[in-house]
C-alpha positions as CSV (number, residue, x, y, z in Angstrom):
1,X,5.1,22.2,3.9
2,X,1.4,20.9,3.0
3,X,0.1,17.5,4.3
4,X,0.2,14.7,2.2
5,X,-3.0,14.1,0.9
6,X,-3.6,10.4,0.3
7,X,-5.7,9.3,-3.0
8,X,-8.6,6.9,-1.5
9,X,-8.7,4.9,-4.9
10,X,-5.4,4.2,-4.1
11,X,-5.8,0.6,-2.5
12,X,-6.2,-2.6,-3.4
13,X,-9.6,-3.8,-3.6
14,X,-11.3,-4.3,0.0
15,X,-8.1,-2.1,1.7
16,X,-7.7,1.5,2.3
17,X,-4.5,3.4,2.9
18,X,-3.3,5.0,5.7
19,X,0.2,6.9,6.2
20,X,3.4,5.0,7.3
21,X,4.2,8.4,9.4
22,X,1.2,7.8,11.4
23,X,1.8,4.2,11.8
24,X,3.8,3.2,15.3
25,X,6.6,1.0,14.3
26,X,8.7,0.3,17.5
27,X,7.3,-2.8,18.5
28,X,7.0,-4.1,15.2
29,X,10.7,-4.0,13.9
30,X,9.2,-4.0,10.4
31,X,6.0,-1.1,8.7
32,X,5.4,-3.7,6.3
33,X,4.1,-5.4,9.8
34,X,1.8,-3.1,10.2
35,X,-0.1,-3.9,6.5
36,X,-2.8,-5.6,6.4
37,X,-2.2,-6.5,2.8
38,X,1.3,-7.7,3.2
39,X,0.7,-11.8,2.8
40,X,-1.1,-11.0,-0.6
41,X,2.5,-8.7,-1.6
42,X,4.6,-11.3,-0.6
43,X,3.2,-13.8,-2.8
44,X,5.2,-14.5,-6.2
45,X,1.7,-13.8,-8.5
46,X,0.8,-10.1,-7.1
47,X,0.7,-7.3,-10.1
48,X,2.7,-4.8,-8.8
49,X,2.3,-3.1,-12.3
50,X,-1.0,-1.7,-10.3
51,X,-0.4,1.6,-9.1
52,X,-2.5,0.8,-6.7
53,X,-1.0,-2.0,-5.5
54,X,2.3,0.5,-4.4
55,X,2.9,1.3,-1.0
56,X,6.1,3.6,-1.8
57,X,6.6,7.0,-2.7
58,X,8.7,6.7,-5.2
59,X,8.3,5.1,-8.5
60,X,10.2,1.8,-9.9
61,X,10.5,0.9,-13.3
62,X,9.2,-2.3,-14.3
63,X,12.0,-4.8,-15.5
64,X,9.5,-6.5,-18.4
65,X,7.4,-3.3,-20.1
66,X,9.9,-0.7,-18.7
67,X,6.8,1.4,-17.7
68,X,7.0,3.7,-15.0
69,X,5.0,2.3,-11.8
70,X,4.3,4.5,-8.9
71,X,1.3,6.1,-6.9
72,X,-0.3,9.0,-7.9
73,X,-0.5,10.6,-4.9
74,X,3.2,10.6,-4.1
75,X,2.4,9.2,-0.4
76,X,4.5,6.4,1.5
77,X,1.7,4.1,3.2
78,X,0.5,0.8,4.2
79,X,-2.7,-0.5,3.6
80,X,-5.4,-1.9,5.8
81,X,-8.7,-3.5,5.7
82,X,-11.8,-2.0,5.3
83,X,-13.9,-2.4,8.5
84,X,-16.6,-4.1,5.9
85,X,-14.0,-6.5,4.9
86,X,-13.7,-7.7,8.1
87,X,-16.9,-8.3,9.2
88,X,-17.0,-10.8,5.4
89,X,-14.2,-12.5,7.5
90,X,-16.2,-13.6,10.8
């Protein structure tokens, strides 16, 4: 079986992906834990029609349009900030 390759445009905007396989999750309970961009998913106004806004493998279909959402590169990951975003944050 071939890696999966992950699609670097793929993010939101300031984040990069990374794969939830290569994530360590013991200590966390939770791999949304481990993304960086989980406050801005858990609020109520995120566009989740965005494919790149999806973290999941799999693709949803969206209650309102009834479009097909999903990433393109068919990987499972969790997203985390770009080392130039946090040096905006100090």
């Amino acid at each position: 079986m071939n890696d999966p390759v992950i699609n670097t445009q793929e993010a939101p905007q300031g984040y990069f992906a990374v794969l939830k396989s290569s994530v360590k999750t013991a200590e966390l309970g939770n791999i949304c834990r481990a993304c960086d961009w989980r406050p801005t998913c858990q609020k109520r106004e995120t566009d989740f029609t965005l494919h790149n806004h999806r973290c999941m493998d799999f693709p949803v279909i969206h209650t309102e349009t009834g479009r097909e959402v999903r990433r393109l590169d068919g990987c499972s990951v969790v997203f985390k900030l770009l080392p130039s975003a946090h040096a905006d944050l100090s």
